[in-house]
N, C-alpha and C positions, 0 to 999 in steps of 0.2 A: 606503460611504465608504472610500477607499484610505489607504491608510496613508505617511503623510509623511514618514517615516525610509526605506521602501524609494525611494520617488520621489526622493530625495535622494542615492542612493546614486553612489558617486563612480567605481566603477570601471565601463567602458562596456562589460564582458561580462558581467555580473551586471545591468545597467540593460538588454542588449537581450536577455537571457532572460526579462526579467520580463515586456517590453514584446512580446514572441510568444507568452504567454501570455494576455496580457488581452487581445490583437487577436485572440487564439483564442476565448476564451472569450465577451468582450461585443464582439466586433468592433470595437474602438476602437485609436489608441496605434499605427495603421499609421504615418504620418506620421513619428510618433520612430523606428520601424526603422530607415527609411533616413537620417534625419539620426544616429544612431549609426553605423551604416554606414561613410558619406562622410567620418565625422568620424578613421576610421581610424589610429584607433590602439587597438583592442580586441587582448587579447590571446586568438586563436582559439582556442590552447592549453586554456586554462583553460574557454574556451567548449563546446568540443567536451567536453572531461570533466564539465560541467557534463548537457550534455544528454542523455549516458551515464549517469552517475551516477541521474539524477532520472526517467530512461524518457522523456524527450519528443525521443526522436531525431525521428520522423515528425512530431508535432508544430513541432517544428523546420524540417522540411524546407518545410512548406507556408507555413511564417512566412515564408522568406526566399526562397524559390521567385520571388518577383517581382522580387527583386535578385539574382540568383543574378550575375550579371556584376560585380557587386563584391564575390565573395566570392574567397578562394583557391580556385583549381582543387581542389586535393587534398579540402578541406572540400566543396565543389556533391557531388564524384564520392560520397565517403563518405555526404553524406545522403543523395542520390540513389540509392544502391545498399541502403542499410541500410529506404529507403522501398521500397524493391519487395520487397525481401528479406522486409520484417515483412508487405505484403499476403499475398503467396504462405504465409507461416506461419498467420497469421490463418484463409486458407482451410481448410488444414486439419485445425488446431485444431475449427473449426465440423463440421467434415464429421466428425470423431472425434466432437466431442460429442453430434451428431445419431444417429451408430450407437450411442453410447453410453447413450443416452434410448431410442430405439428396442426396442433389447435387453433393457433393464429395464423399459418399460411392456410387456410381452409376459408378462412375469411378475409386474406388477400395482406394479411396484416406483419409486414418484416420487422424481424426482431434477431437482433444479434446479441451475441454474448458478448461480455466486457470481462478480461482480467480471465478469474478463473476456469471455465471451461474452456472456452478458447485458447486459451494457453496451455493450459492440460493436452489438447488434440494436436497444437502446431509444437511448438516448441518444447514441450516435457514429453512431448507423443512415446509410450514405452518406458517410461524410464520412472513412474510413481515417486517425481520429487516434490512436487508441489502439494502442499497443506491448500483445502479448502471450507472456508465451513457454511457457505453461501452460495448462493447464485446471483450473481450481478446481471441485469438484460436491458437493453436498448432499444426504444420504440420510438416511431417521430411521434411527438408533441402533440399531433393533430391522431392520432388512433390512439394518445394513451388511456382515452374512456373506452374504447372497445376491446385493449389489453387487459381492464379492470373486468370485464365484462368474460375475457377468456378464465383470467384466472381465479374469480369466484365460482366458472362451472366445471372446474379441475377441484374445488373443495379448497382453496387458500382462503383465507382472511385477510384484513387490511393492521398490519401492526406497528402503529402510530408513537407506539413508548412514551403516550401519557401527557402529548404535545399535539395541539390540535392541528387537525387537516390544512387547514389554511396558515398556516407556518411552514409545512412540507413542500407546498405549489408557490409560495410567494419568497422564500428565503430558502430554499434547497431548490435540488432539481430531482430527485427521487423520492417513493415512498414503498414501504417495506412491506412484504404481505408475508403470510406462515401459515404450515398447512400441520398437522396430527398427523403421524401414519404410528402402525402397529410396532409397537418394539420397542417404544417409547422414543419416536425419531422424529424430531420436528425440522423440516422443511422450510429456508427462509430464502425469501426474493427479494431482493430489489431491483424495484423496477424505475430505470431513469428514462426521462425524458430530454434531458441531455448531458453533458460530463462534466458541466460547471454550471453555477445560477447568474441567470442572467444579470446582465452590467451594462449601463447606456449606452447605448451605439454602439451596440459590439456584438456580434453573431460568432458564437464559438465553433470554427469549423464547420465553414458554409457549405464544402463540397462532400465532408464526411461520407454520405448513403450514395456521392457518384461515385464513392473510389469502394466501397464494400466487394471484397472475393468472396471465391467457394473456397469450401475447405472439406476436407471428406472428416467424415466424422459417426466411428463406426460403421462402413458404407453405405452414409447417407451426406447428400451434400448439404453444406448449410452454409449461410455468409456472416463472415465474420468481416471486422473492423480490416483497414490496410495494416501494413508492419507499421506505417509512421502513425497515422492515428491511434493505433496501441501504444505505441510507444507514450504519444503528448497523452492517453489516458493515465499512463502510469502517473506522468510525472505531473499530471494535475493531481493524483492521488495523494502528492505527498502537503498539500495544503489542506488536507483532512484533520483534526487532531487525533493523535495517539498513535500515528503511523509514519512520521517524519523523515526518520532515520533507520524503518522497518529494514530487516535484511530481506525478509523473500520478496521486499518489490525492487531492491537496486538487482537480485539474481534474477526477475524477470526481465528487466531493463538490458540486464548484461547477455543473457542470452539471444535475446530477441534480436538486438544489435550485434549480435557474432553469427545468428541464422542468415540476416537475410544483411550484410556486410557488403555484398555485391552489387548488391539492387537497392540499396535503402534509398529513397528522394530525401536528401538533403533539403534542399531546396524548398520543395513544399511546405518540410518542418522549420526552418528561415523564414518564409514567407510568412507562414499563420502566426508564428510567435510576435512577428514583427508588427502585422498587421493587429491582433488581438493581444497584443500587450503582454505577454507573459513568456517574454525571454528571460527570467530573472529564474524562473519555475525549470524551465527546460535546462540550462545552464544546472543548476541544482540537482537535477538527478544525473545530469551527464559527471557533474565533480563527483556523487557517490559511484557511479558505474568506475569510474577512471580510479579512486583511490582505495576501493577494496579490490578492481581486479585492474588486467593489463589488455582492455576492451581497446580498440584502435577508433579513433573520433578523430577523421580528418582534421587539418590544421583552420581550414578555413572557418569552419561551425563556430571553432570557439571565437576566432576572429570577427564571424559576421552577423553572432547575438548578440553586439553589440551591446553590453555588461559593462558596466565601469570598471575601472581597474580596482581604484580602493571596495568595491562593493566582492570581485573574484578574488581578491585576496581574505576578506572575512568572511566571506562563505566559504572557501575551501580550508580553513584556518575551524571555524565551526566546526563542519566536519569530521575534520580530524580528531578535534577536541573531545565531541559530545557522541559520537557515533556508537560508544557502547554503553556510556551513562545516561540516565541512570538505568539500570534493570525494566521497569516498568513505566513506561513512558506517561504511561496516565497520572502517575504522579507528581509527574513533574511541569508546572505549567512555564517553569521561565524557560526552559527550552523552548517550549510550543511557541511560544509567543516571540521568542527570539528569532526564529524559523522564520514564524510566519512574517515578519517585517524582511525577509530575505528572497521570498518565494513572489514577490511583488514587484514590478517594474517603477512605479510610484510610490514615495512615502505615505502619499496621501490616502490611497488603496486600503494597504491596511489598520490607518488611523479610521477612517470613513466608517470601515468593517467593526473597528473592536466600538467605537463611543455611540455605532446606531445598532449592536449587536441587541434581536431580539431576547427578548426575557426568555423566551424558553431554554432559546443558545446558553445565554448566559450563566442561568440553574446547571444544565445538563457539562457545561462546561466548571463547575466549579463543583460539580456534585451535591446541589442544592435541590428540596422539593420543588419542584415548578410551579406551583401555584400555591404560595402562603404568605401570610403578613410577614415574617422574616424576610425571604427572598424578593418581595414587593420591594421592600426598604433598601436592603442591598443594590439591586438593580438599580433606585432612582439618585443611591449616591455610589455608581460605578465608576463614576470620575476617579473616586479616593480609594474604592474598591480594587479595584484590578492595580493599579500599583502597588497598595501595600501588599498581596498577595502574590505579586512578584518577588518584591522584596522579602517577604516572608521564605516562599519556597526556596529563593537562590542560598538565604541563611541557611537554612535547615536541612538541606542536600550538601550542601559545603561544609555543615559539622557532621553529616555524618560522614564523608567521603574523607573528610581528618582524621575521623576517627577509626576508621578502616589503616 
């Protein structure tokens, strides 16, 4: 069922984003492109930052690819270029990833893709809709010093962004390496050791590596995550900052759940949610899948995440609200922070998270040096910090959105 506050929406560049999404996704809603189009008066401005901001540049490009003669020249050129540009990255990404698996089952060592290439091969398999500009990969916990080991003799580095080693192993659960190649193309991995940082008494997806399939992959086989463990990856995604309300991960979410609609384990994803506390997360990306597209979500799921009522009413009310503002999500931290008290099954969760949030988080989250007498200061009075900086931001997005 689509949602009747986005269909209604008054401004015609936010109305022909939504409408090359769901002509992407259910192939419907061609029609409105072009009568938004002809009706010309969108402001492309805001369009193009739209499609930036959210990753569906190439998605984009194939939306309007059949009106390309009523677009502005400068917008055909840009999607146009930024579309060959992401195939040729795309490749290879793949082709790193492939040496990358190669190199580690020679040493006995499984490693599956998360998000991007795995998705590329199942579910976009043909079709060059998905933006990548990374490679995500999965090692158990106990080989990820022999995974360090593979990818230092491929030529990768460890790149840490200025924030030391033991912040990355102790308060994340990945760390990022990057390699040089010729052409000026830099190469980045992350490599996790599992999908979320660890939480007391709590094993995130214990069965994960027994439920791993093959998957063919340029024909060569390789194992990737199950449908539902991709799925709980995406929607742990969205407790990331700066990608909350991302559109290319609710269109991964949407597809994934329309491929394998037959077969998906319910149940499984019920169970884990339940068991490790993050039905509040799951619920969350199922209301984005539900109110950008008309994805079919059994009755019982939403019945048996067991979500408060007042708690599905302001999250799907969020939603609806914030789903296109502001442009740049980085800028905007009382969204993030709004989210992130949503994406939690406990208040306490993420009170815990923001008042013992490491300094480095802290800088990197407010766009501060990480390590100076300024930031020192700030951080030890984060109490009075982080609220007025809320309050600051909701001001200052709220005049200018007046003033628009």
């Amino acid at each position: 069922m689509l949602n009747d506050n986005l269909n209604k929406m008054n401004n015609p560049a936010d109305s022909l984003v939504l409408y090359i999404l769901r002509n992407t996704i259910e192939e419907k809603d061609g029609f409105k492109i072009k009568d938004i189009i002809a009706g010309g008066i969108i402001d492309w401005a805001r369009f193009k930052d739209l499609i930036i901001c959210h990753e569906i540049v190439v998605i984009a490009y194939l939306g309007l690819k059949p009106y390309f003669s009523l677009l502005p020249l400068k917008l055909a050129e840009f999607l146009r270029d930024r579309y060959y540009a992401n195939i040729v990255r795309c490749q290879r990404l793949q082709q790193a990833f492939l040496g990358i698996t190669e190199a580690s089952n020679r040493l006995g060592i499984s490693v599956v893709p998360i998000k991007g290439v795995a998705l590329l091969e199942d579910i976009y398999k043909g079709r060059n809709l998905r933006q990548m500009a990374d490679i995500d990969i999965l090692v158990k916990e106990n080989d990820f010093s022999k995974l360090e080991g593979v990818l230092y003799g491929l030529g990768y580095k460890k790149e840490l962004g200025g924030l030391k080693e033991g912040y990355w192993k102790k308060s994340q659960c990945h760390i990022s390496f990057l390699k040089k190649e010729s052409g000026n193309i830099t190469l980045f991995i992350d490599a996790h050791w599992a999908l979320d940082f660890k939480r007391k008494n709590r094993v995130l997806l214990p069965k994960l590596w027994d439920r791993v399939r093959k998957l063919d992959f340029q024909g060569r086989n390789i194992e990737v995550l199950s449908p539902e463990d991709t799925f709980i990856s995406l929607a742990m995604h969205n407790r990331r900052f700066g990608r909350v309300l991302g559109f290319k991960n609710i269109c991964d979410s949407a597809l994934l759940l329309d491929k394998y609609a037959s077969c998906f384990d319910w149940s499984y994803v019920l169970e884990e949610s339940r068991k490790s506390k993050f039905c509040s997360t799951v619920f969350f990306a199922l209301c984005c899948v539900k109110i950008l597209f008309s994805a079919h979500i059994p009755d019982f799921v939403w019945k048996e995440l067991k979500v408060g009522r007042w708690k599905r009413l302001i999250t799907t009310r969020f939603i609806e609200r914030n789903i296109y503002y502001p442009v740049d999500f980085t800028q905007d931290k009382d969204i993030y922070l709004k989210a992130h008290f949503l994406l939690y099954d406990s208040i306490l969760e993420p009170i815990t998270y923001i008042l013992n949030i490491p300094q480095e988080q802290f800088a990197k989250f407010y766009n501060l040096v990480q390590y100076n007498r300024i930031t020192g200061f700030f951080y030890r009075c984060r109490f009075l910090y982080i609220p007025f900086k809320a309050i600051f931001f909701k001001n200052k997005n709220g005049a200018l959105r007046h003033s628009k």
